[in-house]
MARDREN-209408 format. One record per residue (C-alpha): residue number from 1; residue in three letters; x negated, y negated, z negated. Coordinates in steps of 0.25 Angstrom, whole numbers. Each point is the difference from the previous one (the first is absolute). Layout:
sevex pos: NUM code: Ala px: X py: Y pz: Z
...
//
This chain:
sevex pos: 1 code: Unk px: 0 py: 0 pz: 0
sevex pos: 2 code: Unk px: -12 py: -10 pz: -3
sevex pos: 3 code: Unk px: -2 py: 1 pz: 16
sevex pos: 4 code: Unk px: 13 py: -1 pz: 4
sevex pos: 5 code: Unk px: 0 py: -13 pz: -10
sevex pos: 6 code: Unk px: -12 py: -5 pz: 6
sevex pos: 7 code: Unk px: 4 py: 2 pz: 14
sevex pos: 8 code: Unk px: 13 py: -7 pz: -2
sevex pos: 9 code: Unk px: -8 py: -12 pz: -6
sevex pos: 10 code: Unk px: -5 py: -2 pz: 15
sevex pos: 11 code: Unk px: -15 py: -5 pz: -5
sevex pos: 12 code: Unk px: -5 py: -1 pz: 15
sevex pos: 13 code: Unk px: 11 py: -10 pz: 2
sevex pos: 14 code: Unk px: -6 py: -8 pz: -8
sevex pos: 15 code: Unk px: -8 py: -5 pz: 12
sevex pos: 16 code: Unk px: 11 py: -10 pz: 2
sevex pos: 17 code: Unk px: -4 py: -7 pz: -10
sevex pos: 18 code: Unk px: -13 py: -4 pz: 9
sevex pos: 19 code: Unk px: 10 py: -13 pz: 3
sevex pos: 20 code: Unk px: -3 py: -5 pz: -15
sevex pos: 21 code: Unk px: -14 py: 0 pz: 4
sevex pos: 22 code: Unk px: 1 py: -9 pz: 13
sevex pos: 23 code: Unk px: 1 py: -13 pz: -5
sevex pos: 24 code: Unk px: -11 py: 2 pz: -10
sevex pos: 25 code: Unk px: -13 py: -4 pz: 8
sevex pos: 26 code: Unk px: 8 py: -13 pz: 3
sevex pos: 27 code: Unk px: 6 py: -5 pz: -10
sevex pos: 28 code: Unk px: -15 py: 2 pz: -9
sevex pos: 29 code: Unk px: -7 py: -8 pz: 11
sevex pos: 30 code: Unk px: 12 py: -8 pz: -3
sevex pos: 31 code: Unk px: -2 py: -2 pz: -14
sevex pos: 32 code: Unk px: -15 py: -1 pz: 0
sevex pos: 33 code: Unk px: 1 py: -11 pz: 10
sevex pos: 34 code: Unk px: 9 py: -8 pz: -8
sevex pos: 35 code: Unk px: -9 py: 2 pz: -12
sevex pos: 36 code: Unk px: 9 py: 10 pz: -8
sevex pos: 37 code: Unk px: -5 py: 12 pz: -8
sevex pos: 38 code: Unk px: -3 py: 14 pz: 3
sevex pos: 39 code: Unk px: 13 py: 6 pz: -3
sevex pos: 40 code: Unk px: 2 py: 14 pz: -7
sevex pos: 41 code: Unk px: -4 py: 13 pz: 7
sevex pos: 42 code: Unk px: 5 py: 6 pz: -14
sevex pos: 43 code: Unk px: 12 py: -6 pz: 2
sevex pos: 44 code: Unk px: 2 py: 4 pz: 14
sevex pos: 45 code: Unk px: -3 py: 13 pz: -1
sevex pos: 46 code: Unk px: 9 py: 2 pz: -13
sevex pos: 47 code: Unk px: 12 py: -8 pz: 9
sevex pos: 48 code: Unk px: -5 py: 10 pz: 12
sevex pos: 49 code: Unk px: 0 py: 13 pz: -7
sevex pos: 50 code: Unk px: 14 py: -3 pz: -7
sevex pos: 51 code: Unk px: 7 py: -3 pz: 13
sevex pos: 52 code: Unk px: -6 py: 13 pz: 5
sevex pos: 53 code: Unk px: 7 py: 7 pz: -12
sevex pos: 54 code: Unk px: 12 py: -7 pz: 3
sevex pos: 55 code: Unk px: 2 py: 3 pz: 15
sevex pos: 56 code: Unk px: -3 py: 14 pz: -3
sevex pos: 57 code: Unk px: 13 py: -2 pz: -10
sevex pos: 58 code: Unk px: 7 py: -4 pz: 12
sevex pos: 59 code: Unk px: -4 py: 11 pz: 7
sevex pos: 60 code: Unk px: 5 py: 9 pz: -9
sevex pos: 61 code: Unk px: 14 py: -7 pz: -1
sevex pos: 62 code: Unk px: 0 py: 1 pz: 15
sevex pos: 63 code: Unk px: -1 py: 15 pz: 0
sevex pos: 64 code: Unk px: 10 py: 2 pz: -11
sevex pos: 65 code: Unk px: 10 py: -8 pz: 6
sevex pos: 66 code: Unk px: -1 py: 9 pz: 14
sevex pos: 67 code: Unk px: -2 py: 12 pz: -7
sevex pos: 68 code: Unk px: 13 py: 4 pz: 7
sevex pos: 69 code: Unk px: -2 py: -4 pz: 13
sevex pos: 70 code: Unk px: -16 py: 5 pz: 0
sevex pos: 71 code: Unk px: 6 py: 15 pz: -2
sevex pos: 72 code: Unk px: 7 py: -2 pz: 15
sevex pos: 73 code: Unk px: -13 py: -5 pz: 7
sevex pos: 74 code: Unk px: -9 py: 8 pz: 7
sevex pos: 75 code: Unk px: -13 py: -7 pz: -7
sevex pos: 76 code: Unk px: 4 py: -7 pz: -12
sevex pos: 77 code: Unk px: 8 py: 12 pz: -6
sevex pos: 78 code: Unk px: -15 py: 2 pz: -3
sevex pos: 79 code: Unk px: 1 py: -11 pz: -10
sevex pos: 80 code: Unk px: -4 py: 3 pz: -14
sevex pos: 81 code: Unk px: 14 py: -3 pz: -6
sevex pos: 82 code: Unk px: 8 py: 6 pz: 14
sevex pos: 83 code: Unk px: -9 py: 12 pz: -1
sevex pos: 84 code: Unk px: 3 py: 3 pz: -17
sevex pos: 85 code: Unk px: -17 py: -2 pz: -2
sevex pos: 86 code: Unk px: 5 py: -11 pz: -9
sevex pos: 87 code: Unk px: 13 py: -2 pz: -10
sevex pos: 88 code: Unk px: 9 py: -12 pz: 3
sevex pos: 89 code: Unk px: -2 py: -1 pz: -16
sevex pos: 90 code: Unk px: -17 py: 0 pz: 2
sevex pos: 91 code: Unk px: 4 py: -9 pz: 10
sevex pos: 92 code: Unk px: 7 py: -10 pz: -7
sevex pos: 93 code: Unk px: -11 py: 1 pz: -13
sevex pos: 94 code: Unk px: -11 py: -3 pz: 13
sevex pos: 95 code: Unk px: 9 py: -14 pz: 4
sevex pos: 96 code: Unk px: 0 py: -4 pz: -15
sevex pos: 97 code: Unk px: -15 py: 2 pz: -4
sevex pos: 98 code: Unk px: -7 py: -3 pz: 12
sevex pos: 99 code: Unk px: 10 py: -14 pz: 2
sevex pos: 100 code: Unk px: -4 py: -3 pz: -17
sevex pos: 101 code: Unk px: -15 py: 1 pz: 4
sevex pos: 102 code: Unk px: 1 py: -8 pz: 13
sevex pos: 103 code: Unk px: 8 py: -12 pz: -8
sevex pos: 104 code: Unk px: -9 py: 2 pz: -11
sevex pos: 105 code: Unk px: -15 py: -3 pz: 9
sevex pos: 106 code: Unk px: 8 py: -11 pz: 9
sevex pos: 107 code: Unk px: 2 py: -6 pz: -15
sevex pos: 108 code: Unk px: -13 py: 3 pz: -3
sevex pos: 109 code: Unk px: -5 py: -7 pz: 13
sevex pos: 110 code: Unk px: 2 py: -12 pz: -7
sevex pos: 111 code: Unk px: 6 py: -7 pz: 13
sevex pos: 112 code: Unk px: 14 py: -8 pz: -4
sevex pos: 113 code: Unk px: 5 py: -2 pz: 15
sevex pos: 114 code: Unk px: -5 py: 17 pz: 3
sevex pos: 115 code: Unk px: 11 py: 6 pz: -9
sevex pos: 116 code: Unk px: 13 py: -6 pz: 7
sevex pos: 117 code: Unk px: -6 py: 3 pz: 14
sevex pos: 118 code: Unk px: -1 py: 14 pz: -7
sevex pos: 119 code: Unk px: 14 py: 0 pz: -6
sevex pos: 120 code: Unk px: 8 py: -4 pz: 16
sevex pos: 121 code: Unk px: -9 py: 13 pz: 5
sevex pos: 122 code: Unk px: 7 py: 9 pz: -9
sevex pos: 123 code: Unk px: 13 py: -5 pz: 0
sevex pos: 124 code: Unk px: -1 py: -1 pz: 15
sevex pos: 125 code: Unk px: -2 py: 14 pz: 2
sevex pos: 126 code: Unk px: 9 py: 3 pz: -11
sevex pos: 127 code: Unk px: 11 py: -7 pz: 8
sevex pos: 128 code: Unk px: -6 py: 8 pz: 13
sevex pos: 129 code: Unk px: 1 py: 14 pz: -5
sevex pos: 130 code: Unk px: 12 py: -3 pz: -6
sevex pos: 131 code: Unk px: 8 py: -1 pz: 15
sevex pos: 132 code: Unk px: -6 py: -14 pz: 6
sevex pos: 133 code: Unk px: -10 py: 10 pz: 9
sevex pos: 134 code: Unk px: 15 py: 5 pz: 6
sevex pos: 135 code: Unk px: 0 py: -13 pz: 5
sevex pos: 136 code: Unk px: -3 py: -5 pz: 14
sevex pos: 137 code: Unk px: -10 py: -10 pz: 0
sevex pos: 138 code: Unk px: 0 py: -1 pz: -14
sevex pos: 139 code: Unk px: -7 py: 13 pz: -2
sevex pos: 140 code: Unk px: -12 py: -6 pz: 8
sevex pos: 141 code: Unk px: -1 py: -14 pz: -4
sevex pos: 142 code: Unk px: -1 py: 7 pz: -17
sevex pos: 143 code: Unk px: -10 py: 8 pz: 6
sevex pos: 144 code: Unk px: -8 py: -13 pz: 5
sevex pos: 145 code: Unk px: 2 py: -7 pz: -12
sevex pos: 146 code: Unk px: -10 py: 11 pz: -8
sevex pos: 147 code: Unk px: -12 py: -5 pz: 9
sevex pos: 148 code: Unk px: 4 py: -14 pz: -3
sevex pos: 149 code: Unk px: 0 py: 1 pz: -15
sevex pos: 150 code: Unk px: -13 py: 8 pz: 1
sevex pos: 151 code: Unk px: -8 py: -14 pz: 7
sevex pos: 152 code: Unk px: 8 py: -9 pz: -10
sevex pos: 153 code: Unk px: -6 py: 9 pz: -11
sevex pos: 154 code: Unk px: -14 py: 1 pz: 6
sevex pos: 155 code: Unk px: 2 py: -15 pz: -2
sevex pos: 156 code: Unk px: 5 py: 0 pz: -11
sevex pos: 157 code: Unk px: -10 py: 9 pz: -7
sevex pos: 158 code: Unk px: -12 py: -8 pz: 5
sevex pos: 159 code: Unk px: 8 py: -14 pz: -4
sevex pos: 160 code: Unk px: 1 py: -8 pz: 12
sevex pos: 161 code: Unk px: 13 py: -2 pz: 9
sevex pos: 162 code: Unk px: 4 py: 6 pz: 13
sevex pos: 163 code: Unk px: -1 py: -7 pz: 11
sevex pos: 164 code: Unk px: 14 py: 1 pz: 7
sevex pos: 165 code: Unk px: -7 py: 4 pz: 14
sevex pos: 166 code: Unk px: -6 py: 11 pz: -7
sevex pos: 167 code: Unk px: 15 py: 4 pz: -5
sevex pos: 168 code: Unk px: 6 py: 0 pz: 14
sevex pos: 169 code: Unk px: -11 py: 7 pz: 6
sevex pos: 170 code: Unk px: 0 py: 12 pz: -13
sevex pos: 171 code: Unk px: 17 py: -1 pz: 4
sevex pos: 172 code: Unk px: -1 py: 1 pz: 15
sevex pos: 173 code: Unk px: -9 py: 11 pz: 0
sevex pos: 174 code: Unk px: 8 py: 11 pz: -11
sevex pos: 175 code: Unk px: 10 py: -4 pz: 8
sevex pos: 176 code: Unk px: -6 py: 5 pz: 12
sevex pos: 177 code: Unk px: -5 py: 12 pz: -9
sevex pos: 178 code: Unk px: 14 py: 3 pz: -4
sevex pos: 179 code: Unk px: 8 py: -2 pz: 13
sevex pos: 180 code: Unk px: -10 py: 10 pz: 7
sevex pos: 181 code: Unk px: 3 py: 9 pz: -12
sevex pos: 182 code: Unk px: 14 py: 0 pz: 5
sevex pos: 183 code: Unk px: -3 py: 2 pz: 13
sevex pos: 184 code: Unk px: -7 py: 11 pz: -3
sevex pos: 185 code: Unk px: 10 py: 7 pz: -8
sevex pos: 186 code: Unk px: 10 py: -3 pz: 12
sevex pos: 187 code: Unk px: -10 py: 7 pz: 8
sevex pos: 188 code: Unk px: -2 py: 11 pz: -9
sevex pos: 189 code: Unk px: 15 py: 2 pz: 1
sevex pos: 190 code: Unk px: 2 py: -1 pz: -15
sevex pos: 191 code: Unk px: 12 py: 5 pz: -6
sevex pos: 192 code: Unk px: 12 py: -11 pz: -3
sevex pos: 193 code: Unk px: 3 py: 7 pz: -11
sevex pos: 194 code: Unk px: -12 py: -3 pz: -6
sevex pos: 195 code: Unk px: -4 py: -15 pz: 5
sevex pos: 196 code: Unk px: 15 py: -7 pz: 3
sevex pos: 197 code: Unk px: -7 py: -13 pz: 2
sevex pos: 198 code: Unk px: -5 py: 7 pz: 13
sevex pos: 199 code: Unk px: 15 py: -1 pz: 6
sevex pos: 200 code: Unk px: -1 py: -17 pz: 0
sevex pos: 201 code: Unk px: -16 py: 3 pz: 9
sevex pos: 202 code: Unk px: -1 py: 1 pz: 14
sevex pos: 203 code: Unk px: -14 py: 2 pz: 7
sevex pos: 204 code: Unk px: 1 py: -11 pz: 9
sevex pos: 205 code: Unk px: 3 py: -9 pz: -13
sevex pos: 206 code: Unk px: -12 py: 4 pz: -8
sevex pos: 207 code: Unk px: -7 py: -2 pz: 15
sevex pos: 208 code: Unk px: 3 py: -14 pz: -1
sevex pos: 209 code: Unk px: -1 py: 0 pz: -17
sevex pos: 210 code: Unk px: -16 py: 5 pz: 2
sevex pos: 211 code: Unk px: -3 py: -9 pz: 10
sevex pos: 212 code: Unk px: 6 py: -11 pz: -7
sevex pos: 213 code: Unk px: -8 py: 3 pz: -13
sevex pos: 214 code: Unk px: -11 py: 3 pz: 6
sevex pos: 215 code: Unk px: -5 py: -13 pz: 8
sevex pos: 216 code: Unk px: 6 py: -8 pz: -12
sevex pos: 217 code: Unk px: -11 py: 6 pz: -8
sevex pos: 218 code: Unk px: -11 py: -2 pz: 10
sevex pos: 219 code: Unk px: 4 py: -14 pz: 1
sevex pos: 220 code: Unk px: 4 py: -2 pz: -15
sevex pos: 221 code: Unk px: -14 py: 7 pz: -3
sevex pos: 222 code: Unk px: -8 py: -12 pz: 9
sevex pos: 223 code: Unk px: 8 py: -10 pz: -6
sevex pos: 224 code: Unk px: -6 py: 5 pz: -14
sevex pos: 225 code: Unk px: -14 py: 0 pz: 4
sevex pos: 226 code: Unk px: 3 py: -14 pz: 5
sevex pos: 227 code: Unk px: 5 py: -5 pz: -13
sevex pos: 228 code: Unk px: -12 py: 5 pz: -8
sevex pos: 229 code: Unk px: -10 py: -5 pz: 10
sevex pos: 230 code: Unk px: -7 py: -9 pz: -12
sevex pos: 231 code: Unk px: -4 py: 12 pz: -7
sevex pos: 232 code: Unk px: -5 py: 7 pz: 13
sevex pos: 233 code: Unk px: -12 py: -2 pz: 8
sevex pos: 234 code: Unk px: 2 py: -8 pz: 10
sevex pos: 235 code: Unk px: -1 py: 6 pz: 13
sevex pos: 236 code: Unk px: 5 py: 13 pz: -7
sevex pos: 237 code: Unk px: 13 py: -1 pz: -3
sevex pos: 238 code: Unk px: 7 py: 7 pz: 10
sevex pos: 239 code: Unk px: -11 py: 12 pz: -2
sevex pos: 240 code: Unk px: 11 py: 11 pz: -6
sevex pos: 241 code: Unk px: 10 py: -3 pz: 10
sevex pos: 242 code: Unk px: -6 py: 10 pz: 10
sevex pos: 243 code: Unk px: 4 py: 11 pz: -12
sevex pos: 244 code: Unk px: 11 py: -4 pz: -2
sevex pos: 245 code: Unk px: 8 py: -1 pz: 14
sevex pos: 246 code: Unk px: -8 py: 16 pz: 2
sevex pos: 247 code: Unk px: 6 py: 5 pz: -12
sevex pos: 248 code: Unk px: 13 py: -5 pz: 4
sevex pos: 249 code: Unk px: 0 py: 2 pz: 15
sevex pos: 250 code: Unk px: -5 py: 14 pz: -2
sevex pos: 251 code: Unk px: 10 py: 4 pz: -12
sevex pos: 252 code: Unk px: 8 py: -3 pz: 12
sevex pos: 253 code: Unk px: -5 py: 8 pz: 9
sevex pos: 254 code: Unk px: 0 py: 12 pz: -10
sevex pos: 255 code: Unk px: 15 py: -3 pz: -2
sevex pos: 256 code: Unk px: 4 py: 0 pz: 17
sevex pos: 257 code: Unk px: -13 py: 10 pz: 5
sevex pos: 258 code: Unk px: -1 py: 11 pz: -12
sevex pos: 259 code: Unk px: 15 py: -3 pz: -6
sevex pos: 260 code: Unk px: -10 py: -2 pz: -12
sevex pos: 261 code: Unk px: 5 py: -11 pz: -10
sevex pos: 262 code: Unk px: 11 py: 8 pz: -13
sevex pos: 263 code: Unk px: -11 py: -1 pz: -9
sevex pos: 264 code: Unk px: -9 py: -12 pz: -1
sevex pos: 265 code: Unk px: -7 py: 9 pz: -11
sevex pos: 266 code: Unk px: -2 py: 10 pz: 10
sevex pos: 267 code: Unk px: -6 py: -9 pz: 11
sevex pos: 268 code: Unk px: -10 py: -6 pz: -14
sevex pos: 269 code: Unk px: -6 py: 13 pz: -2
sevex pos: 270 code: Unk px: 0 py: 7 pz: 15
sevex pos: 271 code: Unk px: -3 py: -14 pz: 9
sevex pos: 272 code: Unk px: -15 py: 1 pz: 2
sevex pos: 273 code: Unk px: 3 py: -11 pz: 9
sevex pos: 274 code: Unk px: 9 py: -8 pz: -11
sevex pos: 275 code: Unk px: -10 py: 3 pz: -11
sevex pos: 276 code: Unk px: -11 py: -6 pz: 9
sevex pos: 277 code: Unk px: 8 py: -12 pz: 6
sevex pos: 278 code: Unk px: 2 py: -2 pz: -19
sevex pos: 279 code: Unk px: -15 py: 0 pz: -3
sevex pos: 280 code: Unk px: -1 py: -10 pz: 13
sevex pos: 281 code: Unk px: 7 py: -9 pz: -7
sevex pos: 282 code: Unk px: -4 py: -1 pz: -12
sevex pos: 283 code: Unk px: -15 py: -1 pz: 5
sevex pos: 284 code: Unk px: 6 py: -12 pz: 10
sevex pos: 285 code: Unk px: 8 py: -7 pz: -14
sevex pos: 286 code: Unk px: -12 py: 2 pz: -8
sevex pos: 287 code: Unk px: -7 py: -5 pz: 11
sevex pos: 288 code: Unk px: 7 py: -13 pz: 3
sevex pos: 289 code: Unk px: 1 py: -2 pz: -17
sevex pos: 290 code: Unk px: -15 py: -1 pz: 2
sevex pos: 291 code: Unk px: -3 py: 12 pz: -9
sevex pos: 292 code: Unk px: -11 py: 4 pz: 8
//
């Protein structure tokens, strides 16, 4: 059972939290430009750790509510809780302990403004698992939201504000992620049943829904290097846009070419391309900050 509870805390989707991370080496150049103090590492990593903790809560909560549903899938009936590895009752002890440790480090973190971004990203997904993901749209937009609050508590955790440009960019982009989920499932056939927010979708409107999203980040994302051009180099400021319009463009050619995009986390851990195209960019960002 200690596996089954393991597996169903999803540790290598933790990955997602890589979007706390970005706007880091910006917002230190940031600070130390304007004089400020070296903020906390302790801190960051005591608000990083307990959000960990709490998306693996979430995680948990996700499984119990589809428990049902998992059963009548040919893959997720392999679920720990779908698959009786793990009682509804272990389940539900695993939700408590792991929520009361995450909110215990995020206090911990000593980071005022980190604790309410923390609370609207479980009682987002509360309000998700609940019945808002059988909603067209809706279902997609919640989804969207998580990488949102994950910048806004990246900044939050290092103590400076988020730039709005940075925001857009970080909405546009899971929103691409997450209407490319959709289209994926469409294409995979997934059963009605178990997704009813599928009914409201259409491939040719998540077509247009990725195409949309997608140049809107790329544009959204320029627009960011612009605003923080006085803590780049000059002549450097656009020297992570080459990575960025890759990543995207070839996320979307995985999605049309291989019929590749249900699982971002998949696409993290098998892209070499994708994995590439990531340590590009942060050598180009680090670059452009005039770390080296």
């Amino acid at each position: 059972m200690l596996l089954g509870q393991i597996r169903l805390a999803r540790p290598q989707d933790w990955v997602k939290n890589v979007f706390v991370l970005l706007p880091v080496p910006f917002a230190l150049k940031a600070i130390h430009a304007a004089g400020g103090g070296t903020p906390s590492a302790v801190s960051f990593l005591l608000g990083l750790t307990g959000f960990c903790l709490i998306n693996s809560a979430i995680y948990t909560l996700n499984d119990f509510c589809d428990a049902a549903a998992d059963r009548l899938h040919p893959k997720k009936c392999k679920r720990p809780i779908a698959a009786g590895e793990v009682s509804k009752t272990a389940a539900v002890t695993q939700i408590v302990v792991l929520l009361t440790i995450g909110f215990a480090l995020s206090v911990a973190a000593q980071r005022p403004s980190a604790v309410p971004i923390v609370l609207a990203y479980v009682a987002i997904n509360v309000a998700y698992n609940l019945g808002a993901k059988h909603v067209t749209l809706l279902d997609v937009f919640l989804l969207s939201s998580g990488f949102v609050i994950r910048v806004m508590l990246g900044c939050a955790l290092i103590g400076a504000p988020p730039s709005p440009w940075l925001l857009l960019c970080t909405a546009t982009l899971s929103l691409f992620l997450g209407f490319a989920k959709r289209r994926a499932d469409l294409t995979e056939e997934l059963d009605l049943n178990h997704r009813p927010s599928l009914r409201g979708y259409s491939k040719g409107f998540l077509d247009q829904a990725v195409g949309i999203c997608s140049g809107v980040a790329l544009l959204s994302y320029a627009l960011y290097c612009i605003e923080v051009k006085d803590i780049l180099l000059p002549g450097r400021e656009m020297a992570s846009m080459p990575f960025v319009a890759y990543g995207i463009l070839n996320y979307l050619r995985m999605v049309y070419v291989e019929g590749i995009g249900g699982s971002p986390v998949h696409v993290a851990y098998h892209s070499v391309s994708t994995q590439i195209c990531a340590a590009g960019w942060i050598a180009a960002v680090t670059w452009s900050l005039g770390l080296w």
